[in-house]
C-alpha positions in Angstrom: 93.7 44.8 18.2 93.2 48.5 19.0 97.0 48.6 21.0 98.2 47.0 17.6 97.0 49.6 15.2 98.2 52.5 17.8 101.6 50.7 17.5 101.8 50.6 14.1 101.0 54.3 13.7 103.4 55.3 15.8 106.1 53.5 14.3 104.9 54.7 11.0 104.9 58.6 12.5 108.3 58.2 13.5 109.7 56.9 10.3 108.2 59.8 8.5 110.4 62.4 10.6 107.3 63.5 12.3 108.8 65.4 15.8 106.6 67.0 17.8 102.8 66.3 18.7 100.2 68.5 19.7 97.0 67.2 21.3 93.7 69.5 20.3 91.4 68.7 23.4 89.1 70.1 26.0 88.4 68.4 29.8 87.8 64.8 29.4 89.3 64.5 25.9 93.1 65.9 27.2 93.1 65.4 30.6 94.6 62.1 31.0 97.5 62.4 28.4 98.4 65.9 29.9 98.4 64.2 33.3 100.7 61.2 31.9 102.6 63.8 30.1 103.4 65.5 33.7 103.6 62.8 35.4 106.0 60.7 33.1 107.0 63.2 30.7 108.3 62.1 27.0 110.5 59.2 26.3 114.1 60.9 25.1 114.0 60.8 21.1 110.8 60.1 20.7 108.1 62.6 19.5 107.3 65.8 21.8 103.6 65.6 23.2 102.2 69.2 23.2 98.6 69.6 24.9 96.5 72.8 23.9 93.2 72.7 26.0 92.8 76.6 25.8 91.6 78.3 23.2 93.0 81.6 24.5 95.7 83.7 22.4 98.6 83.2 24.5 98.2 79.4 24.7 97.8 78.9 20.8 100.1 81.0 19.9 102.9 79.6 22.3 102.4 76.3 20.3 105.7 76.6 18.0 106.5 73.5 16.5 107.7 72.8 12.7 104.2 72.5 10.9 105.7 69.9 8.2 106.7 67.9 10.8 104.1 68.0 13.0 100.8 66.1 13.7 97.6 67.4 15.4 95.5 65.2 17.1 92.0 66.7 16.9 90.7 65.0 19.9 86.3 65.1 20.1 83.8 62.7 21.5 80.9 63.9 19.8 83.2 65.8 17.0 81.5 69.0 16.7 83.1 70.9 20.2 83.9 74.2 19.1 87.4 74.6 21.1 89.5 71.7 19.6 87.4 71.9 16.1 88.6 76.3 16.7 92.5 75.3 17.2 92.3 72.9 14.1 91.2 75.4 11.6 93.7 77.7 13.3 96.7 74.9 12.6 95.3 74.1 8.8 96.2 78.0 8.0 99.8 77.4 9.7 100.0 74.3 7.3 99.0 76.0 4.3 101.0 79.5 5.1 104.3 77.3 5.7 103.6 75.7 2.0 102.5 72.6 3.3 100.4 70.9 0.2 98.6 68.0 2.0 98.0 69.7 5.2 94.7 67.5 6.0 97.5 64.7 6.1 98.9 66.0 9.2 95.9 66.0 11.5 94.5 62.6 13.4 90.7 62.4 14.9 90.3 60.7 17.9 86.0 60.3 17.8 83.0 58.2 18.8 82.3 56.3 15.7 78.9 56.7 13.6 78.0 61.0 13.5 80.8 62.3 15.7 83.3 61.0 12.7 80.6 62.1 10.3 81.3 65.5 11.8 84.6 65.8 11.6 86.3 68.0 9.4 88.2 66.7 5.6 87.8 63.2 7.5 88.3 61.5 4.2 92.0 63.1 4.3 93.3 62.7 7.5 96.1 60.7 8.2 94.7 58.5 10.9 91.6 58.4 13.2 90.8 56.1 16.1 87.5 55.6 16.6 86.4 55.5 20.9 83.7 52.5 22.1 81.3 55.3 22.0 79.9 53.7 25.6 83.2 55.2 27.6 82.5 58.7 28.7 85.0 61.9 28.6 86.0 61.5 32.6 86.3 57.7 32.4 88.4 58.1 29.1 92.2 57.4 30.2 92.5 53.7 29.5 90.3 54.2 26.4 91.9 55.4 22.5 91.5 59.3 23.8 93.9 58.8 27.0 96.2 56.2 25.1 97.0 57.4 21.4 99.0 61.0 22.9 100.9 59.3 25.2 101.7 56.2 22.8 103.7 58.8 20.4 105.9 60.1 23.5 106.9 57.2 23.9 105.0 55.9 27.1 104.5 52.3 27.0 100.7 51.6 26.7 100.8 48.1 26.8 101.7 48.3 30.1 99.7 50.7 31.5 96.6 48.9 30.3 98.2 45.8 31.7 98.2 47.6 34.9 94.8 48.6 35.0 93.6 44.9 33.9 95.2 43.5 37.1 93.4 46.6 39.4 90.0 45.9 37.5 90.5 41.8 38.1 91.6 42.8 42.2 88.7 45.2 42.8 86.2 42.5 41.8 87.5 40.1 44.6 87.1 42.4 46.8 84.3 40.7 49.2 81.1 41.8 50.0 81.4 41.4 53.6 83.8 43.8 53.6 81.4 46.6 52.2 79.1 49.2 54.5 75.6 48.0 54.4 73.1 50.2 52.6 71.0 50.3 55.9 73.6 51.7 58.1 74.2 54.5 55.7 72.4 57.5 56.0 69.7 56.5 58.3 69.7 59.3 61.4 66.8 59.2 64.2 66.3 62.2 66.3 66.4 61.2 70.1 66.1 65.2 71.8 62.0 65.8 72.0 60.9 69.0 71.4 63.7 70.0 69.2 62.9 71.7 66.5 63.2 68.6 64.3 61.1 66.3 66.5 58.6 69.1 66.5 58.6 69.0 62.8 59.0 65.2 61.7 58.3 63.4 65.1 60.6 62.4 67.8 62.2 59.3 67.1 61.2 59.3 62.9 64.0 58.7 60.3 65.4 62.5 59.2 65.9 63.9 56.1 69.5 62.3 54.6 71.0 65.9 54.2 69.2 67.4 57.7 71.5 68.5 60.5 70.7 67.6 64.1 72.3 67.6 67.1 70.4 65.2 68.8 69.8 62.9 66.0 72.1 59.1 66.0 72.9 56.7 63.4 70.5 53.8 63.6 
């Protein structure tokens, strides 16, 4: 499956010599692999995970790995954002100024299939891409290919992390409905004070406005 082909192309980076990593990405597209990167940091010996969500001076340029050794990971739901499709062109020139011949080789898409692959840059010579269920959005993305591939190549063990969320998914359906509020105690205030200035206005005793602020009004 998915897992198995993330596997395999880490194995395969690591044979090639490739050491460091450096995630292109904005918000939803970063956020969980810089969080597992914090959290967990990189497995000893294993490729360094760099994240670049910035697009400011400082933050690219403190990005100083070995280019020939060295994957990008273009990282773009809909595949034309401007920040992480910016930094690429910026890492193509330090490819080709260090001499490196098949540049396009060392860059990886991580993409909603269909047009936001279309719209990725020399996607016919990239060294890998992953293509996302296009159905998962940005902030829901860190069990899904965008929050799983970085962290994969540092060494975290993704098998089990999904493992982990699999048993939370199957324990938060068993959760009984009993034990949930019920939708007509939620929200539902009456005001009780006559002649306040809300029972003047919607009628003493009549359900309020959800967001109104009364201090005579009660839950029902």
């Amino acid at each position: 499956g998915e897992l198995d082909a993330v596997r395999a192309f880490v194995t395969a980076a690591r044979a090639d010599g490739i050491t460091d990593a450096v995630l292109l990405g904005m918000g939803g597209s970063s956020l969980a692999a810089e969080v597992l990167r914090s959290v967990l940091g990189c497995t000893p010996d294993w490729i360094r995970l760099h994240v670049l969500d910035s697009t400011d001076p400082a933050a690219v340029s403190s990005v100083r790995t070995p280019p020939a050794r060295t994957l990008y990971l273009l990282a773009s739901k809909s595949g034309t954002t401007v920040e992480p499709n910016a930094m690429a062109s910026h890492f193509a020139h330090v490819l080709q100024d260090a001499g490196v011949a098949d540049w396009a080789s060392h860059f990886v898409a991580i993409t909603d299939p269909g047009r936001s692959f279309d719209h990725i840059p020399h996607n016919g010579e990239l060294r890998e891409f992953f293509l996302n269920p296009p159905d998962i959005g940005g902030r829901y993305s860190a069990l899904s290919l965008f929050g799983l591939v970085p962290p994969a190549l540092a060494g975290l063990q993704v098998t089990d992390l999904v493992a982990s969320g699999r048993v939370m998914a199957r324990t938060a359906t068993k959760v009984s409905s009993t034990a949930r509020p019920k939708a007509s105690s939620c929200g539902v205030r009456r005001c009780q004070v006559k002649n306040s200035s809300c029972s003047r206005k919607y009628g003493s005793g009549r359900v309020l406005p959800r967001y109104s602020h009364c201090p005579g009004s009660v839950s029902a």
